[in-house]
N, C-alpha and C positions, 0 to 999 in steps of 0.2 A: 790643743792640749799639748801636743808634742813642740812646739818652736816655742811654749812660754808663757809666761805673765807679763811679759814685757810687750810684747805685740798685742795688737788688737785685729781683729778681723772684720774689714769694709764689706766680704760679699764671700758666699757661702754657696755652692751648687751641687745637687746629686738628685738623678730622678726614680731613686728608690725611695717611696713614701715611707716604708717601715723604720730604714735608714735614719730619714730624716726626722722622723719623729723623734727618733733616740738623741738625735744631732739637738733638737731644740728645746728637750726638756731638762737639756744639763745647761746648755750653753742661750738659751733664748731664742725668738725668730724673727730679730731682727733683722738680720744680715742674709739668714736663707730664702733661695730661691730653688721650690720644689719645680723641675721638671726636665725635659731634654735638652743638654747644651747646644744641641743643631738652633734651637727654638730661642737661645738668647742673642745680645748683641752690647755693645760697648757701651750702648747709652745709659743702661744698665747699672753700668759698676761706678759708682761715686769716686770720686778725689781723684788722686796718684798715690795708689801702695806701691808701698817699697817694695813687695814681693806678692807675686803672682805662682801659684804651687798647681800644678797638672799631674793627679795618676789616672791615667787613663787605660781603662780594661788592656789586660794583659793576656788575652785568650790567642790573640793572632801570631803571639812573641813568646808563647812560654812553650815547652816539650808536652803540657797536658791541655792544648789545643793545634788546631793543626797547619800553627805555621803560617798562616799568609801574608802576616807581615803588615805595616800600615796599610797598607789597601784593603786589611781585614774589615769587615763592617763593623767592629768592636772596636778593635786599634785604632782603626781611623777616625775614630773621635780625634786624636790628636789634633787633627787639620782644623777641625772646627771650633776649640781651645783657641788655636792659630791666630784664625781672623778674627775671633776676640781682641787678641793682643794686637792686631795690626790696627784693628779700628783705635785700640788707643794709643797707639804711636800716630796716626792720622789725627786724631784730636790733641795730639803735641801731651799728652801725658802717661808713655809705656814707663811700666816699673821698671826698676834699677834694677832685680834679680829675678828670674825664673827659674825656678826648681821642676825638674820632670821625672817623678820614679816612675821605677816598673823593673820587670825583674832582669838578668842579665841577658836573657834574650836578645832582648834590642840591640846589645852591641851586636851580637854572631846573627840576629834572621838575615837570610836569603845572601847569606855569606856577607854582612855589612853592609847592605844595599840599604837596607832600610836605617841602621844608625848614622851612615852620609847623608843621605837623603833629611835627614832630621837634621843635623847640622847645617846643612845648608841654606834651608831654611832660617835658622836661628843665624847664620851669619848673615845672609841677608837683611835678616830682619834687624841689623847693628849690635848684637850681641859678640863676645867672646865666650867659650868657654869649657867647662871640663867636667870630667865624672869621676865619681868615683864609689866601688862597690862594698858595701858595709853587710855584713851577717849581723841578725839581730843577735845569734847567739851571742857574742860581746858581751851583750843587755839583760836578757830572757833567755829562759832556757828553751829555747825554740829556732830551730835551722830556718833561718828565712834571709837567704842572699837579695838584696835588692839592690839596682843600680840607683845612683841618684847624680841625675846631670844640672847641673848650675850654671844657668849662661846669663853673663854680667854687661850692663850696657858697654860701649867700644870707648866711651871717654870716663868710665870709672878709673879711677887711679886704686890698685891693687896694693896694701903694704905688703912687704918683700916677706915677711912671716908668716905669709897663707899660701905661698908656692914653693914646692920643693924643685931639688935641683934634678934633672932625670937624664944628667952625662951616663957614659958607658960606666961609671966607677960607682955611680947614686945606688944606695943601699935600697933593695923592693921597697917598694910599701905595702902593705897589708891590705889598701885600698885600692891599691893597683894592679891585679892579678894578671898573669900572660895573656887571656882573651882581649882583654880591655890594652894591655898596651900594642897588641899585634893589629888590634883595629887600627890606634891611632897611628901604627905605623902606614897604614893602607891610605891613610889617608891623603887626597889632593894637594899640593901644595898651598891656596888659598885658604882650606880648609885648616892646613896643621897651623898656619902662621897664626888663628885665632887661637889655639888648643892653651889651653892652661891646665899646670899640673898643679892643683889643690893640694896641701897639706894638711893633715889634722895629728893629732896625738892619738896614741895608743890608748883607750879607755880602760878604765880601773877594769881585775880581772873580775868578773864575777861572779857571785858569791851564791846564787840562788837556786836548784834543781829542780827538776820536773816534780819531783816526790812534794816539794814544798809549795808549789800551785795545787794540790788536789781539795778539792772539794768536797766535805765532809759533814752531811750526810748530800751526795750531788743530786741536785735541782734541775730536773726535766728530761731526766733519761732512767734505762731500767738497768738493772743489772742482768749478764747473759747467766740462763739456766745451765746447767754443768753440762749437759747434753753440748750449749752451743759452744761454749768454750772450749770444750774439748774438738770439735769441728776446727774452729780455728788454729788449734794445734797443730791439728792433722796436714788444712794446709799448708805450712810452713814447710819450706826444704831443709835438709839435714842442717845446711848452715846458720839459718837462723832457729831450729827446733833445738840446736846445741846452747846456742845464747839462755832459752829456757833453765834447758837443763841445769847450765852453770850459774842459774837463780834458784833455782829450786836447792841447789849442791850449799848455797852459802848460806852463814848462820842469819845475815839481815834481811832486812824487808825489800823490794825490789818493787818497783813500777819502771814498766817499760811501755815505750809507746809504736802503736803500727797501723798500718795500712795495709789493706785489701788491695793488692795489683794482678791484672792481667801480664804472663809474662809467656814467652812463647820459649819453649825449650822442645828440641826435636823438631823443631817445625808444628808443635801442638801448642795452641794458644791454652794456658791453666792459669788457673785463678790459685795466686798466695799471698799468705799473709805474709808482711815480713817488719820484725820488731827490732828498737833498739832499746839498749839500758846504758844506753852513753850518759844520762841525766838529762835528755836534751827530749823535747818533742818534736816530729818534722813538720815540715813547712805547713803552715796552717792553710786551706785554699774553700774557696765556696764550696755551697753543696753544688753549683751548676759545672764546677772544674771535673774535671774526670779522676776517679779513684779520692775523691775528696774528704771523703770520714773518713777520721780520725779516731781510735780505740784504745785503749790501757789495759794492759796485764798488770795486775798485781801477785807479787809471788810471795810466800812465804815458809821456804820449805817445801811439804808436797802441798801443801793448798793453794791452790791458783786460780783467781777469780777474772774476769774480763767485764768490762761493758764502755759503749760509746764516750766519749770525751764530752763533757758538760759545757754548755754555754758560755757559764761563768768561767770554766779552765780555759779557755780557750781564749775569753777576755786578760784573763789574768797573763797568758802569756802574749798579748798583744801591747801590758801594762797600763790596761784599764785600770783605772779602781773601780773597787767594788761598788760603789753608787752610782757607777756610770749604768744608768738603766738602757739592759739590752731587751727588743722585741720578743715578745711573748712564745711566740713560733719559735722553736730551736733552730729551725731550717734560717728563716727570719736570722736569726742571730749569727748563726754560723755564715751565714753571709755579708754581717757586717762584718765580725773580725777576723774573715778571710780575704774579705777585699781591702782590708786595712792597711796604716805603716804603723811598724812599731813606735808605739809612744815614745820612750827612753832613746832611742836612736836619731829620731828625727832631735830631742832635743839636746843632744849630744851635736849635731850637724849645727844646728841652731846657736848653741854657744861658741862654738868653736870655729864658725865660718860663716853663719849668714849673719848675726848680726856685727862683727865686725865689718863686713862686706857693706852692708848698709849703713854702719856707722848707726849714729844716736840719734837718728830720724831728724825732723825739718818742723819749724814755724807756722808751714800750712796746717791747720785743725783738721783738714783733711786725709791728709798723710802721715799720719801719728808715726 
């Protein structure tokens, strides 16, 4: 959905049944294969696509698991992605682009151990290439930083309009933030000689608020009794209990959105809430990620009502449409469009870089 109508999709994996279900009653089952990717193998995936795309669980790499980096038993799926692709550079047909998101973690785990270590492999494996980090907010009103690395086979010829110049004089870029270039400065000499520094354009500014996804009357959650609302008030610290206040103080309507976080203050570990009314929702994450619901205050003056973030909003900020049928289970759902990438971003990436990158596809019926 996100890379277009111009593409077609050869082959489809995820071993979440609920998932998939959703996956093949918008889009068909022909191309999906329900199950674990340890369990697949090359002979598998028909033709030479032009583009092979890996998000692989981000529990090992993200701040709301703990860290261990590809060796994680989640993360390291990677590996197994891997020898997918290797088995089809062995049968002489590896795709011309790989795409890997996940979130910015990966540049920074284990102080860059594990973002070398991934490059390494991709330069092995005859690729070149480069990341770069995108906020969905751009897109949706929704804080979702995610890296996205692009490594492009080693005899593509690149036009000079897809890389910027990154001398000491080069203006930042917005997709290039200080973690991400202090990586590539760390980087091995073998390693940087592949490094490509992508260019995209700055996207149109966006026009849409958190207020204007809500969901009216919301479908599969309850509203909190004034009793629990009021709790959640309570634990707010004075600094986000003041944000309140200054909704309730103004003459318009107010939805703000929050989470439930353990924070240790004094050395005591307390449970708070903590909200914003930036327009924006925070990062969407499964129910299996830690602090993972997601909640809306609505303010109106002194009336101030709460309850859990709906299915559908939560699609809606991942730029589903609404026909996109999500799983029955809230849990279910909130696990597809927590594990997700933003629609609009990826097809922002898409126009702007991967199908230039690949050009206007090939003759083979195989390789559309």
């Amino acid at each position: 959905m996100g890379l277009g109508p111009d593409w077609t999709c050869l082959f489809a994996n995820d071993h979440d049944a609920r998932k998939a279900k959703s996956y093949t009653r918008y889009f068909g089952d022909q191309d999906f294969k329900l199950g674990d990717i340890g369990d697949l193998s090359s002979a598998l995936l028909p033709g030479r696509a032009d583009l092979a795309w890996a998000s692989f669980p981000c529990q090992d790499l993200s701040l709301a698991g703990k860290r261990h980096g590809l060796d994680g038993k989640r993360s390291g799926t990677f590996y197994k992605f891997w020898e997918i692709m290797q088995g089809l550079e062995w049968e002489g047909r590896p795709p011309g682009v790989i795409v890997i998101e996940n979130v910015p973690g990966l540049v920074t785990s284990r102080r860059g151990e594990d973002f070398r270590a991934l490059l390494k492999v991709l330069g092995d494996g005859g690729y070149n290439f480069g990341a770069l980090e995108i906020d969905a907010e751009r897109f949706v009103p929704q804080s979702r930083a995610r890296i996205f690395l692009i490594a492009v086979r080693e005899e593509k010829v690149i036009a000079p309009d897809l890389i910027r110049d990154t001398g000491p004089l080069a203006i930042p870029s917005p997709f290039h933030p200080p973690a991400l270039r202090a990586a590539v400065e760390q980087l091995p000499d073998a390693l940087a000689a592949r490094w490509i520094w992508f260019q995209l354009p700055r996207p149109p500014v966006r026009t849409t608020q958190l207020m204007d996804l809500v969901e009216d009357p919301p479908i599969g959650v309850e509203w909190h009794r004034a009793t629990h609302t009021r709790e959640m008030l309570e634990m707010m610290n004075p600094r986000h209990r003041a944000r309140v206040d200054a909704a309730e103080a103004s003459d318009e309507s107010k939805v703000g959105a929050f989470f439930r976080r353990t924070r240790s203050e004094k050395g005591v570990k307390t449970q708070r809430a903590e909200i914003r009314f930036d327009g924006l929702a925070g990062c969407l994450r499964a129910p299996s990620g830690g602090s993972s619901k997601q909640f809306l205050l609505f303010v109106k003056r002194n009336d101030v009502l709460s309850r859990p973030m709906s299915p559908r909003e939560t699609a809606r900020l991942m730029g589903l449409p609404d026909d996109y049928a999500l799983p029955l289970s809230s849990a279910a759902a909130l696990q597809l469009t927590g594990d997700g990438v933003a629609v609009p971003v990826v097809r922002w990436l898409s126009e702007k870089l991967l199908e230039p990158l690949v050009g206007a596809g090939s003759d083979d019926p195989n390789n559309p």
